[in-house]
N, CA, C and O atoms as CSV, one atom per row, in Angstrom:
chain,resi,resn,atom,element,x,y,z
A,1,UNK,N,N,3.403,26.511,52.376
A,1,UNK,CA,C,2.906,25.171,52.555
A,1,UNK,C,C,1.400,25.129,52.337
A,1,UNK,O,O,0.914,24.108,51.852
A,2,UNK,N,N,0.687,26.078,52.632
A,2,UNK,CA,C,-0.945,26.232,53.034
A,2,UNK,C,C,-0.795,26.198,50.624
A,2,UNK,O,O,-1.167,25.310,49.857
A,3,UNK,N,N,-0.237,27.325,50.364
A,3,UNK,CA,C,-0.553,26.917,48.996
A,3,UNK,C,C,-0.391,25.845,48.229
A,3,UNK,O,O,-0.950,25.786,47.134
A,4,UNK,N,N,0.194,25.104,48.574
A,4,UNK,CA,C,0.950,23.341,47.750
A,4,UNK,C,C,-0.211,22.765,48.156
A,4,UNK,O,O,-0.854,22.141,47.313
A,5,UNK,N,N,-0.666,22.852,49.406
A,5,UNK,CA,C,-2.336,22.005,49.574
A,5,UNK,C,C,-3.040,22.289,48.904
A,5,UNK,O,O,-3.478,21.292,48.329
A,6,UNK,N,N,-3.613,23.432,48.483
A,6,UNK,CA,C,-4.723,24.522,47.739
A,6,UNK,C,C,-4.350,23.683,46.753
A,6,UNK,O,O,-4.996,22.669,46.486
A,7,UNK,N,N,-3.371,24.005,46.187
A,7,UNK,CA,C,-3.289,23.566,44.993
A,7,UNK,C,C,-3.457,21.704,44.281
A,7,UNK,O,O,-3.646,21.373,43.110
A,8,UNK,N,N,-3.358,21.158,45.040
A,8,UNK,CA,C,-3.475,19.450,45.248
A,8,UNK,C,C,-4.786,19.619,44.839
A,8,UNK,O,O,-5.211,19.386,43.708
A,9,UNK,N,N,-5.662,20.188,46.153
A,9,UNK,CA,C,-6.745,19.812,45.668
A,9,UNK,C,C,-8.002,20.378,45.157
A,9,UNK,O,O,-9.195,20.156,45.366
A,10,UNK,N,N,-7.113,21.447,44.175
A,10,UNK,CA,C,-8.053,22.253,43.481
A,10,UNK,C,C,-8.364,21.506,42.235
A,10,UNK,O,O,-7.310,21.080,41.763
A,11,UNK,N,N,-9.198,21.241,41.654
A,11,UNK,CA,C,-10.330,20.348,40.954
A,11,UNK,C,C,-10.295,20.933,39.340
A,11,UNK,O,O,-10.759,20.396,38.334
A,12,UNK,N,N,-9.458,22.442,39.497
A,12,UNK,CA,C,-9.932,23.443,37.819
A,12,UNK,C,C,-8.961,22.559,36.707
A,12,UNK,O,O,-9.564,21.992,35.795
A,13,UNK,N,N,-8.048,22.484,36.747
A,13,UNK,CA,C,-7.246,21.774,36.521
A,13,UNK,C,C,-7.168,20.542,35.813
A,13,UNK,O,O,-6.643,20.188,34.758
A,14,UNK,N,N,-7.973,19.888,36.870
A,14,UNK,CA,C,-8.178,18.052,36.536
A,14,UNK,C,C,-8.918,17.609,34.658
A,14,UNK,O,O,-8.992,16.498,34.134
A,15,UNK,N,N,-9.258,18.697,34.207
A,15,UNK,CA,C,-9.821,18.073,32.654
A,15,UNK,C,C,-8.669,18.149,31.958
A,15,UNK,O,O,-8.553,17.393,30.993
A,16,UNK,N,N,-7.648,19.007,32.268
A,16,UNK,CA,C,-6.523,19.416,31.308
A,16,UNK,C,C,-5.394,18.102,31.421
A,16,UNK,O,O,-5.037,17.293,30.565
A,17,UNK,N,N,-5.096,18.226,32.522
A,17,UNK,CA,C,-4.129,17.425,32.770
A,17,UNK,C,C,-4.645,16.024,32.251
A,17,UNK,O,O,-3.803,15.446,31.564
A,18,UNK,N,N,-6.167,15.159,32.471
A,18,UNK,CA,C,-6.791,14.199,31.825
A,18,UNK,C,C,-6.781,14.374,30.575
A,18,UNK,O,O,-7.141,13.229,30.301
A,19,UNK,N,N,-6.648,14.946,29.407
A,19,UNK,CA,C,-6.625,15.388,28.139
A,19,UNK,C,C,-5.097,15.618,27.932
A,19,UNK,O,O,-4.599,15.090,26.938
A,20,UNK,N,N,-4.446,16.214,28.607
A,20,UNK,CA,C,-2.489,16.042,28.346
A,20,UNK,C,C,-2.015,14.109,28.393
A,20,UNK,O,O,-1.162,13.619,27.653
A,21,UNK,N,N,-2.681,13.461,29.253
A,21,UNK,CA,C,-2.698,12.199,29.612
A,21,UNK,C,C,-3.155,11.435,27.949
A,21,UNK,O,O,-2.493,10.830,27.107
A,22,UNK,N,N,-4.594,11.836,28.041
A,22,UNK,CA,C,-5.456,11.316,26.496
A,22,UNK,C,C,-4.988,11.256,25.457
A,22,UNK,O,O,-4.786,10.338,24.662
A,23,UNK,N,N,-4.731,12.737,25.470
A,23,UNK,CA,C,-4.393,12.890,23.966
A,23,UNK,C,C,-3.389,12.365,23.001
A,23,UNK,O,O,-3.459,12.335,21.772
A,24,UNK,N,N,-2.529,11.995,23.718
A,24,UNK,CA,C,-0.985,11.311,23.187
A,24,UNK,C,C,-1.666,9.997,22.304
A,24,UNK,O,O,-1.587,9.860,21.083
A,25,UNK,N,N,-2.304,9.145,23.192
A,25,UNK,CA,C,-2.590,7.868,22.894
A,25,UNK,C,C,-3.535,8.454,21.945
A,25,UNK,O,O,-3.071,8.413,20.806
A,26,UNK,N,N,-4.889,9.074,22.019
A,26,UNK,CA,C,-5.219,9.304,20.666
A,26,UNK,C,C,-4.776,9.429,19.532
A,26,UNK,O,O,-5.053,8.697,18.582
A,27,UNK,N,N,-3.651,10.873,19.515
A,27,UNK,CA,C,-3.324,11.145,18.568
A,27,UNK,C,C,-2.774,9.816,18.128
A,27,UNK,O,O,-3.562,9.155,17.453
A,28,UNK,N,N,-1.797,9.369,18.322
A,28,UNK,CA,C,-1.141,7.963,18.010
A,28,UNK,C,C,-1.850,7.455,17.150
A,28,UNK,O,O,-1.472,7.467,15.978
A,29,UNK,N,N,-3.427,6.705,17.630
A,29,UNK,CA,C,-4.228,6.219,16.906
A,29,UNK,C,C,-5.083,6.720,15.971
A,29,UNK,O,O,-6.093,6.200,15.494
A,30,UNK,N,N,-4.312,8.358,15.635
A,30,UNK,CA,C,-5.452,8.859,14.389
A,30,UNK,C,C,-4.854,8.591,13.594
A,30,UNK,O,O,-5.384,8.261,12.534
A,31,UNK,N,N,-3.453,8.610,13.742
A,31,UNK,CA,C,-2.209,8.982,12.959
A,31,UNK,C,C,-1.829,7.604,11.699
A,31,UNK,O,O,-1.774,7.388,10.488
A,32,UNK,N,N,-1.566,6.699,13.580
A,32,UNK,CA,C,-1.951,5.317,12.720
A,32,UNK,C,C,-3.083,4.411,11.777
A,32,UNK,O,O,-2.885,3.419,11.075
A,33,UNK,N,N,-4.005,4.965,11.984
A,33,UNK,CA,C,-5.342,4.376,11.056
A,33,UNK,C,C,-4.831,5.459,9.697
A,33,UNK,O,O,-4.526,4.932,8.627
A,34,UNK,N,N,-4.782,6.756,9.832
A,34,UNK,CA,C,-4.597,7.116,8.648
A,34,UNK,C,C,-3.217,6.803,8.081
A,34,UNK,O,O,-3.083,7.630,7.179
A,35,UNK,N,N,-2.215,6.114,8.126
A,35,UNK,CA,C,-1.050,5.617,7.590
A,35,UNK,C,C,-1.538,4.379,7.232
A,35,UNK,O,O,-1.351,4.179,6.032
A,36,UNK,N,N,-2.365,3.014,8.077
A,36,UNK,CA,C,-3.071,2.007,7.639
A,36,UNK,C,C,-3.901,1.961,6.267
A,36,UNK,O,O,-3.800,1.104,5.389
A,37,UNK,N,N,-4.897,3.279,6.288
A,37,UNK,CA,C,-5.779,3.591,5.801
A,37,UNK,C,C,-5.077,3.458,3.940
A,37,UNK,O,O,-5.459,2.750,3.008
A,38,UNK,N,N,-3.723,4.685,4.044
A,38,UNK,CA,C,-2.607,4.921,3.345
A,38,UNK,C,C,-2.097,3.838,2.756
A,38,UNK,O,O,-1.838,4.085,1.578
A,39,UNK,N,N,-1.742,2.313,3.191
A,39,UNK,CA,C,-1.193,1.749,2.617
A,39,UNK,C,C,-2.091,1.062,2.117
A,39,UNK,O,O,-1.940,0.976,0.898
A,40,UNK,N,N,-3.192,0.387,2.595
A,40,UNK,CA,C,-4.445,-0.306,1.584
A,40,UNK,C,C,-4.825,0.364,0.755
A,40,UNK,O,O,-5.291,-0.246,-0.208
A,41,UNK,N,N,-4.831,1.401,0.705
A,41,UNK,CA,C,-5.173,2.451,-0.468
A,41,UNK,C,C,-4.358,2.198,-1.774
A,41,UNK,O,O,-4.818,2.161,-2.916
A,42,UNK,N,N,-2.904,2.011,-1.345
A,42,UNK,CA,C,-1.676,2.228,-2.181
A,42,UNK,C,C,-1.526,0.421,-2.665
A,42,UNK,O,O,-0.967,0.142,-3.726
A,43,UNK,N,N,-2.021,-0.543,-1.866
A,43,UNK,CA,C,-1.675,-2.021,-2.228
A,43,UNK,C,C,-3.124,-2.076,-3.412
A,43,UNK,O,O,-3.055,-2.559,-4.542
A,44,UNK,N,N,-4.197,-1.540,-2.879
A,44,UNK,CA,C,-5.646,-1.865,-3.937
A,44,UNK,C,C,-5.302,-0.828,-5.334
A,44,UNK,O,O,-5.727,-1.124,-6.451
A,45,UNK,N,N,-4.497,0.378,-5.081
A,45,UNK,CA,C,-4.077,0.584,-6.693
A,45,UNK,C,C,-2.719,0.318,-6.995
A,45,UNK,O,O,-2.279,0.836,-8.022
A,46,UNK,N,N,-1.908,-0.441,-6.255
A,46,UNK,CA,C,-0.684,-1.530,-6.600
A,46,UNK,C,C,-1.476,-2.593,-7.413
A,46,UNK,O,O,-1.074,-2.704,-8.571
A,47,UNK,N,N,-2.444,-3.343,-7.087
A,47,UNK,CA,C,-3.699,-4.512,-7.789
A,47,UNK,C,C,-4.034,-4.696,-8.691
A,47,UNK,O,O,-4.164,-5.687,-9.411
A,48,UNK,N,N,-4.391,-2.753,-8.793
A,48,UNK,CA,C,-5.386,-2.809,-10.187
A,48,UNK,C,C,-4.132,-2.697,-11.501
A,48,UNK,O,O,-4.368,-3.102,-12.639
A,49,UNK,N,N,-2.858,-2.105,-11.111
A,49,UNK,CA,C,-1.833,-1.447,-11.874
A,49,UNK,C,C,-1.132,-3.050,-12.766
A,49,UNK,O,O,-0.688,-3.224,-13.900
A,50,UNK,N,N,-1.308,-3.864,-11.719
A,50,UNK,CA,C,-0.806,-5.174,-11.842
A,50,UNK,C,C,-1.970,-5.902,-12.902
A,50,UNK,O,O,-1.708,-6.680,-13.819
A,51,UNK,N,N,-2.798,-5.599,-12.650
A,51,UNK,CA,C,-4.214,-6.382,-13.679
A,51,UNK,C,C,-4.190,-6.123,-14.672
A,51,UNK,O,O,-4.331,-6.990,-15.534
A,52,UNK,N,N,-3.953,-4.487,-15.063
A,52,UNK,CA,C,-3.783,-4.068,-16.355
A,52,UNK,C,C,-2.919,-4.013,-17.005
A,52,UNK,O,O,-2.915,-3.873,-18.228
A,53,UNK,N,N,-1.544,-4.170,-15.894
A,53,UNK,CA,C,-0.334,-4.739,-16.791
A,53,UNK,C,C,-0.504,-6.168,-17.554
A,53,UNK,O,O,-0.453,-6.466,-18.747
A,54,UNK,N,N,-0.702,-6.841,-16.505
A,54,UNK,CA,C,-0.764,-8.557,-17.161
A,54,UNK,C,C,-1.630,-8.285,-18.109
A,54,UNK,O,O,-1.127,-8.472,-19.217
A,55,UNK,N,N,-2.540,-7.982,-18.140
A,55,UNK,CA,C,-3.871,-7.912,-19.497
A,55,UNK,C,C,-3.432,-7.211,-20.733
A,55,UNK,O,O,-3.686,-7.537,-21.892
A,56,UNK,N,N,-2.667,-6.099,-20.268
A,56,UNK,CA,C,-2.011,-5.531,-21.485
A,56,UNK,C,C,-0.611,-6.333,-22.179
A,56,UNK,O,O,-0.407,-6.363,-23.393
A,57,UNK,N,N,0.084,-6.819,-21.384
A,57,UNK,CA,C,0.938,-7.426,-22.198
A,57,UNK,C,C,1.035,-8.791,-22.302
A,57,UNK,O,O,2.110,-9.330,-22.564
A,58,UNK,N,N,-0.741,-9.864,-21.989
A,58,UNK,CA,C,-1.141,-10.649,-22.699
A,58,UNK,C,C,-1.820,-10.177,-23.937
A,58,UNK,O,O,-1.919,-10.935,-24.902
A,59,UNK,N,N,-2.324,-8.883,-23.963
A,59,UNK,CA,C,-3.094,-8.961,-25.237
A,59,UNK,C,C,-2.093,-8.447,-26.314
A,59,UNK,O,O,-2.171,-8.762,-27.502
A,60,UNK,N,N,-1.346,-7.800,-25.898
A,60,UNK,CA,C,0.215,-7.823,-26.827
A,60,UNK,C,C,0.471,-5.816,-26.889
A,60,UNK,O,O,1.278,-5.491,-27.759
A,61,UNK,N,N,0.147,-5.180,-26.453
A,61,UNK,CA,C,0.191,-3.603,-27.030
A,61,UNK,C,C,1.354,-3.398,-26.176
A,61,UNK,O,O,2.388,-2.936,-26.658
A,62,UNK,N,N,1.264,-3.704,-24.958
A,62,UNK,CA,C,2.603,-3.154,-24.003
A,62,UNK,C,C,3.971,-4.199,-24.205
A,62,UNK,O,O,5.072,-3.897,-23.745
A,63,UNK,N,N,3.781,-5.150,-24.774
A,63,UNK,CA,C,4.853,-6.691,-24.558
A,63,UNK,C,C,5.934,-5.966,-24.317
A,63,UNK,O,O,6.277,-6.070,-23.139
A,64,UNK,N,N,6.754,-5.128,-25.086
A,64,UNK,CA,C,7.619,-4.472,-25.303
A,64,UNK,C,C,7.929,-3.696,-24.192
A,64,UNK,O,O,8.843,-4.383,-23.738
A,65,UNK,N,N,7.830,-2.830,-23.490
A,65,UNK,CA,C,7.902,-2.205,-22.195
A,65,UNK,C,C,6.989,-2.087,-20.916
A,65,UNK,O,O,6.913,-0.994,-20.355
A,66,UNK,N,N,6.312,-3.146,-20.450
A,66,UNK,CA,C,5.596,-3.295,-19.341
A,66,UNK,C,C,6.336,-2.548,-17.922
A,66,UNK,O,O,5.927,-2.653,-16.766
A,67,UNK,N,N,7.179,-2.007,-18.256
A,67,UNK,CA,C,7.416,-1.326,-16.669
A,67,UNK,C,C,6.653,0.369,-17.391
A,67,UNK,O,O,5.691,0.882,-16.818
A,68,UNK,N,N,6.982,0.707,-18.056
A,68,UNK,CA,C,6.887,2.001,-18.590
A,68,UNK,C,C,5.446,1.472,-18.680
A,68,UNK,O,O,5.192,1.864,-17.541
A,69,UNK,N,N,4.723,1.123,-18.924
A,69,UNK,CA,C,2.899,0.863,-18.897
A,69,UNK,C,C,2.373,0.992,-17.342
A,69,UNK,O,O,1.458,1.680,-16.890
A,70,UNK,N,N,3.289,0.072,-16.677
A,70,UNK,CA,C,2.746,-0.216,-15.049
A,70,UNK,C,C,3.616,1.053,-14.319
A,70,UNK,O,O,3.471,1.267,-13.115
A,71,UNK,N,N,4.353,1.714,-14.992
A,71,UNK,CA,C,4.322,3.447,-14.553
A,71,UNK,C,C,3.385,4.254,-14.305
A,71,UNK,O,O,2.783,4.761,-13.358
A,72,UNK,N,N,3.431,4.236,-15.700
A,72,UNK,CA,C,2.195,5.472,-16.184
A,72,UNK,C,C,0.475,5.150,-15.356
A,72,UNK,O,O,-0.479,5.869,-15.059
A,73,UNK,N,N,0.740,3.929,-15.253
A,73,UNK,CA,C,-0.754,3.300,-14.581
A,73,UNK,C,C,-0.448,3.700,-13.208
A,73,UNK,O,O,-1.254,4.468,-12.683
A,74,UNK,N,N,0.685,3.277,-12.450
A,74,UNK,CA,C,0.273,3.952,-11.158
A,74,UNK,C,C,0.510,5.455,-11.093
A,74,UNK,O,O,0.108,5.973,-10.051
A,75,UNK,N,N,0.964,6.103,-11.804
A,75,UNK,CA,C,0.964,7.268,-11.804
A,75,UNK,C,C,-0.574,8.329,-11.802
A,75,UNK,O,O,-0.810,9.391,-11.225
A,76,UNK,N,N,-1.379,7.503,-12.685
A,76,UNK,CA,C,-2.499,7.554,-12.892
A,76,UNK,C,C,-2.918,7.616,-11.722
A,76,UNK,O,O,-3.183,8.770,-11.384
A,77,UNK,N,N,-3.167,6.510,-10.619
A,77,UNK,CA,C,-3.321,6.604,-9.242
A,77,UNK,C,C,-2.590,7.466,-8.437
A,77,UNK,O,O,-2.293,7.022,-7.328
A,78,UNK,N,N,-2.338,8.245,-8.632
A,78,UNK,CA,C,-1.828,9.247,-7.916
A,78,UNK,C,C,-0.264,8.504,-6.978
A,78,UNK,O,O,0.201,8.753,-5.865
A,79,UNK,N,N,-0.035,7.980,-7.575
A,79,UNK,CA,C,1.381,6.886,-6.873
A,79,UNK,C,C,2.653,6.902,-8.308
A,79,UNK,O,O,3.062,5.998,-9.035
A,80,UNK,N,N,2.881,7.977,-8.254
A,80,UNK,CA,C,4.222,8.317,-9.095
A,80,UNK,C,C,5.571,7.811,-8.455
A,80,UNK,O,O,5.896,8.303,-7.374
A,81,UNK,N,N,6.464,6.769,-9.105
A,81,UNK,CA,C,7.330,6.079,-8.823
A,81,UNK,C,C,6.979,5.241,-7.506
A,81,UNK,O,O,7.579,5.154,-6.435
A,82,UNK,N,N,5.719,4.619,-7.994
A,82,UNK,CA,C,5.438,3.547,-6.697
A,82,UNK,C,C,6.368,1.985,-7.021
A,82,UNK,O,O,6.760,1.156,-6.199
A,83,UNK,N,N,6.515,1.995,-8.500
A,83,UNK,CA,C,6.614,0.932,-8.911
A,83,UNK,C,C,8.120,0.650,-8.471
A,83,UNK,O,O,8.909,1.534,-8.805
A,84,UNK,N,N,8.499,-0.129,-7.972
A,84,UNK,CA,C,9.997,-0.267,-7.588
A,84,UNK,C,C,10.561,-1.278,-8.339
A,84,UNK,O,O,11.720,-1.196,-8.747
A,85,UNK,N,N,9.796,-2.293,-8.573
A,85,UNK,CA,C,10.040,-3.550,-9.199
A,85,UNK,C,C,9.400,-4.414,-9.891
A,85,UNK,O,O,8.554,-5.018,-9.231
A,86,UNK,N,N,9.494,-4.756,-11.156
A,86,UNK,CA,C,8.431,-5.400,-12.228
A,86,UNK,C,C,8.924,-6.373,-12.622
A,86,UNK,O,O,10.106,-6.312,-12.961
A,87,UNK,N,N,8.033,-7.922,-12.749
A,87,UNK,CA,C,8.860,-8.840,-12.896
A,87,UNK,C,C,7.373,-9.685,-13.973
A,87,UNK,O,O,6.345,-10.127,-13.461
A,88,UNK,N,N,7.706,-9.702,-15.559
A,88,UNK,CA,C,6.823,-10.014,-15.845
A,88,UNK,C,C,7.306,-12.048,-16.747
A,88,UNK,O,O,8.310,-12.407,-17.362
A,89,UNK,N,N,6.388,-12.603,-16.472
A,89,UNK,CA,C,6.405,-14.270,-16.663
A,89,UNK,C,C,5.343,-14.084,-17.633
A,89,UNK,O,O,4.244,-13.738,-17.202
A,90,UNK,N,N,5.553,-14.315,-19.260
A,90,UNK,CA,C,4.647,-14.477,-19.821
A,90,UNK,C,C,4.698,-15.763,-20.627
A,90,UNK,O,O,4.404,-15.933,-21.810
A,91,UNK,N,N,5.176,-16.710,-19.644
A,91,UNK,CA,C,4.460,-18.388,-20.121
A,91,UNK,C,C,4.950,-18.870,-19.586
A,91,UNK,O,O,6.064,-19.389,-19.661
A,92,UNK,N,N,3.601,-18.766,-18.316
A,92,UNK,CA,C,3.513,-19.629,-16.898
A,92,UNK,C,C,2.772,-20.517,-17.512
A,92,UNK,O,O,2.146,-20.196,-18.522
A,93,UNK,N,N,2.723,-21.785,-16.995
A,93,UNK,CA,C,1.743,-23.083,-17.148
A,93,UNK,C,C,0.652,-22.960,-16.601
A,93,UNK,O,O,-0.404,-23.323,-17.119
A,94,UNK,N,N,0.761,-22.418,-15.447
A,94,UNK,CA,C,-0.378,-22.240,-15.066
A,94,UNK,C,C,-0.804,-20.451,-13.497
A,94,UNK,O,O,-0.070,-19.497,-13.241
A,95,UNK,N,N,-1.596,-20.646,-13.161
A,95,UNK,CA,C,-1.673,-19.532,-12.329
A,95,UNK,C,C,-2.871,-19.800,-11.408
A,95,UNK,O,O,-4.061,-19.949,-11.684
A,96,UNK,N,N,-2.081,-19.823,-9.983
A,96,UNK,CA,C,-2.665,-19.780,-8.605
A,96,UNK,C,C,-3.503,-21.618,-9.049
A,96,UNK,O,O,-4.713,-21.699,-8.834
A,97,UNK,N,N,-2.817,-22.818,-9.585
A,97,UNK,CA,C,-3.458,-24.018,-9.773
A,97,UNK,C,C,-4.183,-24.089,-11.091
A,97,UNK,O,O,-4.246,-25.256,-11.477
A,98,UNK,N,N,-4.612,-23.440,-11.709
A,98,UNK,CA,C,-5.582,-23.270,-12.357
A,98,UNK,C,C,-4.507,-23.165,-14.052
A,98,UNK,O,O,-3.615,-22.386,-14.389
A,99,UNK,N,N,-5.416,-24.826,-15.047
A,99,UNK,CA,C,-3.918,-24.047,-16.074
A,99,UNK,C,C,-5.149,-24.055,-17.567
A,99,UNK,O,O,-6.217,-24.664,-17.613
A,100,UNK,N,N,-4.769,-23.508,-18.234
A,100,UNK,CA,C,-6.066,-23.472,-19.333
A,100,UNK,C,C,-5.111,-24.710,-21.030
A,100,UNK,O,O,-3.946,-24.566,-21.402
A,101,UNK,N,N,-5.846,-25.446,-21.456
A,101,UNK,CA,C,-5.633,-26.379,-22.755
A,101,UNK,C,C,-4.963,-25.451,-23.671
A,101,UNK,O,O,-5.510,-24.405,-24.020
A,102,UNK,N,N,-3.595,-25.859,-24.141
A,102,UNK,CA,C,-3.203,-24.679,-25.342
A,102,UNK,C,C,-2.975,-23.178,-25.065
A,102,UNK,O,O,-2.975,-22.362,-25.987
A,103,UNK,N,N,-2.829,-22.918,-24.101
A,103,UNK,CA,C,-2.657,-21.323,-23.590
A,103,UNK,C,C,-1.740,-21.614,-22.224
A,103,UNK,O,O,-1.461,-22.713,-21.744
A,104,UNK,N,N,-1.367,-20.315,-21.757
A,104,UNK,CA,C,-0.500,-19.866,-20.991
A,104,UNK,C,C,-1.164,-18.889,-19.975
A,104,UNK,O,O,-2.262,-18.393,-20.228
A,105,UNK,N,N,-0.543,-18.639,-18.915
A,105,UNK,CA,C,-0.935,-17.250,-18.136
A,105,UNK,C,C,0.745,-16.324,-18.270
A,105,UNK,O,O,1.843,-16.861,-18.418
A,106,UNK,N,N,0.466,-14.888,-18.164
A,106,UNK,CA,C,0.861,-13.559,-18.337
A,106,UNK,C,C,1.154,-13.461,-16.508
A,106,UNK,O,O,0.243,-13.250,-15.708
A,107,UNK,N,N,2.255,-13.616,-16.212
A,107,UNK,CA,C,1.727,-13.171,-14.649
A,107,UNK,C,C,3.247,-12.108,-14.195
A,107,UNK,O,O,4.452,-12.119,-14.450
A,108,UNK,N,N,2.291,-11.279,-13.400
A,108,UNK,CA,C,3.261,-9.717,-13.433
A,108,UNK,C,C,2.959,-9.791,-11.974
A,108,UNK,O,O,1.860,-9.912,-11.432
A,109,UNK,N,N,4.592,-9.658,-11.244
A,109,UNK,CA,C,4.513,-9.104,-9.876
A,109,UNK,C,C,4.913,-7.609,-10.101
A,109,UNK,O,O,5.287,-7.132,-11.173
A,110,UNK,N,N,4.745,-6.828,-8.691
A,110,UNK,CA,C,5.083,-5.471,-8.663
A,110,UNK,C,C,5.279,-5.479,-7.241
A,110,UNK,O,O,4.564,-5.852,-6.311
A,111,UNK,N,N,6.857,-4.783,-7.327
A,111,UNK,CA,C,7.176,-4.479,-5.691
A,111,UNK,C,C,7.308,-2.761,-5.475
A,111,UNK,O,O,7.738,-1.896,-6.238
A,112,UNK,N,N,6.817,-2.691,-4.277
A,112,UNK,CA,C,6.770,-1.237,-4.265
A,112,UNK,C,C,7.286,-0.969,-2.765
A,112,UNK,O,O,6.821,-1.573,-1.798
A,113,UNK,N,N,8.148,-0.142,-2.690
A,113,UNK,CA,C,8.878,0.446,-1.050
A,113,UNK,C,C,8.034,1.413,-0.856
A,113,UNK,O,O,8.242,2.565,-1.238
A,114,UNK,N,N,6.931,1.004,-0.201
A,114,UNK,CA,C,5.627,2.208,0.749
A,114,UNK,C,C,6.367,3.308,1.018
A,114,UNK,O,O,7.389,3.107,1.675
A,115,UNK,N,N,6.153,4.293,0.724
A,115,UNK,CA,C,6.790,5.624,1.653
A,115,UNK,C,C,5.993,5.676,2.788
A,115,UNK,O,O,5.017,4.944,2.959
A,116,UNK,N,N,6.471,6.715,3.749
A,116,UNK,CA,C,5.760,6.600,4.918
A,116,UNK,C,C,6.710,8.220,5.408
A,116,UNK,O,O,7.925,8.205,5.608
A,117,UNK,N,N,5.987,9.292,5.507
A,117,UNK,CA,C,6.203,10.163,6.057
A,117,UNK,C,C,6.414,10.445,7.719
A,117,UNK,O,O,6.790,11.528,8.166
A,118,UNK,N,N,6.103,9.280,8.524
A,118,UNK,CA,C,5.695,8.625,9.810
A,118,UNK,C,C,7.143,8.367,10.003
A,118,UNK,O,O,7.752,8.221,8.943
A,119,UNK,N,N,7.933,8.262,11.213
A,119,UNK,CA,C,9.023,7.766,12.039
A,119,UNK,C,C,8.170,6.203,12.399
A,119,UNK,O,O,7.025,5.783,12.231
A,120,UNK,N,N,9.248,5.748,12.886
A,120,UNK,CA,C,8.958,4.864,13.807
A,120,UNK,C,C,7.925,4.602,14.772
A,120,UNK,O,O,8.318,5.288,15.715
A,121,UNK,N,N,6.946,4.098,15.117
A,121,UNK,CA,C,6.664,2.630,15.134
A,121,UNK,C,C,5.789,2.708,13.770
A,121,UNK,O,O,5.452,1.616,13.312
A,122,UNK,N,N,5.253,4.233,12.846
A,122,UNK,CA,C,4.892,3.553,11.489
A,122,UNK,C,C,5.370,3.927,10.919
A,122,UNK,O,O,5.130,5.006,10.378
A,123,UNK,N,N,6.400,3.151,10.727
A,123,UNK,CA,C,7.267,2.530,9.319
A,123,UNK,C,C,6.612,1.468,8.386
A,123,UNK,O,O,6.400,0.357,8.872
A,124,UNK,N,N,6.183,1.773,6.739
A,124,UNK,CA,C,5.618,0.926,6.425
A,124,UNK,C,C,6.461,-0.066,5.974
A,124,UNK,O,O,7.662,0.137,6.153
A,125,UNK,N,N,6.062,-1.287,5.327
A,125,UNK,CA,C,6.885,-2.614,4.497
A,125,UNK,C,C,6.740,-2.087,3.695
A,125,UNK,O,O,6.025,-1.086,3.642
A,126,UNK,N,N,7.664,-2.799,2.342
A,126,UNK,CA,C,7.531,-2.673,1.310
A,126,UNK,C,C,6.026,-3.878,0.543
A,126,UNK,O,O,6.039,-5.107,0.618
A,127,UNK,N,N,5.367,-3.377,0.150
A,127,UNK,CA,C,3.897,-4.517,-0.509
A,127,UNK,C,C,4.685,-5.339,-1.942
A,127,UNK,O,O,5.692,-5.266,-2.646
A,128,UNK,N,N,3.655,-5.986,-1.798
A,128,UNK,CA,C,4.039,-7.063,-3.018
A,128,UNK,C,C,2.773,-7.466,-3.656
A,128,UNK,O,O,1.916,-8.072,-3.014
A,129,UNK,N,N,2.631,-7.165,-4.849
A,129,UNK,CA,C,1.123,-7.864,-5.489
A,129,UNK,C,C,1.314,-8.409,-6.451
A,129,UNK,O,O,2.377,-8.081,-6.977
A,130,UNK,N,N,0.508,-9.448,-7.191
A,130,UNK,CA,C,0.583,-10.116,-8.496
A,130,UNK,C,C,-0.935,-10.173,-9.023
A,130,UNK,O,O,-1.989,-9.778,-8.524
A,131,UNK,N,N,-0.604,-10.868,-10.313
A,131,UNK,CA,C,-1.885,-10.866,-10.973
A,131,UNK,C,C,-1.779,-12.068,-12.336
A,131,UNK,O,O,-0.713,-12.472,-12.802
A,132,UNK,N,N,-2.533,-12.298,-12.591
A,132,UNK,CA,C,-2.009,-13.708,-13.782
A,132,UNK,C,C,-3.212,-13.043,-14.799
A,132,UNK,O,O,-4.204,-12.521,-14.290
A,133,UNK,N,N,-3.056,-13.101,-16.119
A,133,UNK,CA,C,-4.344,-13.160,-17.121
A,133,UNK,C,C,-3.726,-14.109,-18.416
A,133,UNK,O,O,-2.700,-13.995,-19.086
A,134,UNK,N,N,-4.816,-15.067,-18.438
A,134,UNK,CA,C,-4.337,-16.216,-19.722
A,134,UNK,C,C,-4.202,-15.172,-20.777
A,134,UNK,O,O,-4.582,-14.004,-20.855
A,135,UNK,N,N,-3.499,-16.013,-21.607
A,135,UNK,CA,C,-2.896,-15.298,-22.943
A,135,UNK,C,C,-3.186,-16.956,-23.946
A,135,UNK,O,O,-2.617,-17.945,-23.485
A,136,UNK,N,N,-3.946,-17.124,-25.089
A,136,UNK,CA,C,-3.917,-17.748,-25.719
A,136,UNK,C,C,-3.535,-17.522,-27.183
A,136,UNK,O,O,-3.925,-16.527,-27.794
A,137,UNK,N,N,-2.626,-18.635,-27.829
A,137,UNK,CA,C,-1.961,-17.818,-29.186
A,137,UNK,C,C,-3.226,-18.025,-30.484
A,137,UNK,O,O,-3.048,-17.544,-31.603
C-alpha cells in the first residue's frame, strides 16, 4: 500500500504520460495538414493540366485525343493516372458569362479520384476542375 502512494505522487513520470496524452492529437494534425497540403497540390496541377488541355485542343494539335494529352500532362506533374475523367466541349457559347463575337470557348473538365494513403477521417474527395480558352475559326 505505502508503494501505490509513492507512486501517485512521484512527479518523474508526469512529462511522459503529458506527451502519451499530446502526442496523438498532434500527430493527427501533422498528418492531416500534410494530406491537405497533398490535395491542393494535386487540384493546382489538376488546373494547370486542364489549361493546357483546353488551349491545346483550341489551337487544334491535340483535337484528336485530348485525354492522352491531359495524361501525359499530369503525368508530367508527377500525378500518373490522376486523370479519371475528361470531358471536352469545344463549342460552348460562352464561358463562366463571358461570350466572344464569332468565336466559341474550348472548355475541358477533369475528374480525378484523390488517392489518399490515410484511413479514415482522411479520406480524400474526388476534385473537379475546369478551364475554358476561346477558340476562334
Amino acid at each position: 500500500m505505502k508503494h501505490g502512494r509513492g507512486l501517485a505522487r512521484d512527479g518523474r513520470a508526469a512529462a511522459a504520460i503529458e506527451f502519451a496524452l499530446v502526442a496523438g492529437v498532434l500527430l493527427m494534425m501533422l498528418v492531416g495538414g500534410i494530406e491537405l497540403g497533398l490535395q491542393w497540390w494535386t487540384r493546382d496541377c489538376l488546373q494547370m493540366t486542364a489549361d493546357l488541355t483546353a488551349r491545346c485542343v483550341a489551337v487544334g494539335p491535340c483535337r484528336d485525343d485530348p485525354l492522352a494529352f491531359a495524361s501525359a500532362q499530369a503525368a508530367d506533374w508527377a500525378l500518373p493516372g490522376a486523370v479519371a475523367a475528361l470531358s471536352v466541349d469545344d463549342s460552348a457559347p460562352s464561358c463562366h458569362g463571358v461570350s466572344i463575337q464569332g468565336g466559341w470557348f474550348v472548355i475541358v473538365r477533369i475528374r480525378s479520384d484523390l488517392w489518399s494513403g490515410l484511413s479514415f477521417p482522411f479520406v480524400s474527395p474526388s476534385l473537379s476542375v475546369s478551364a475554358c480558352y476561346p477558340s476562334v475559326p
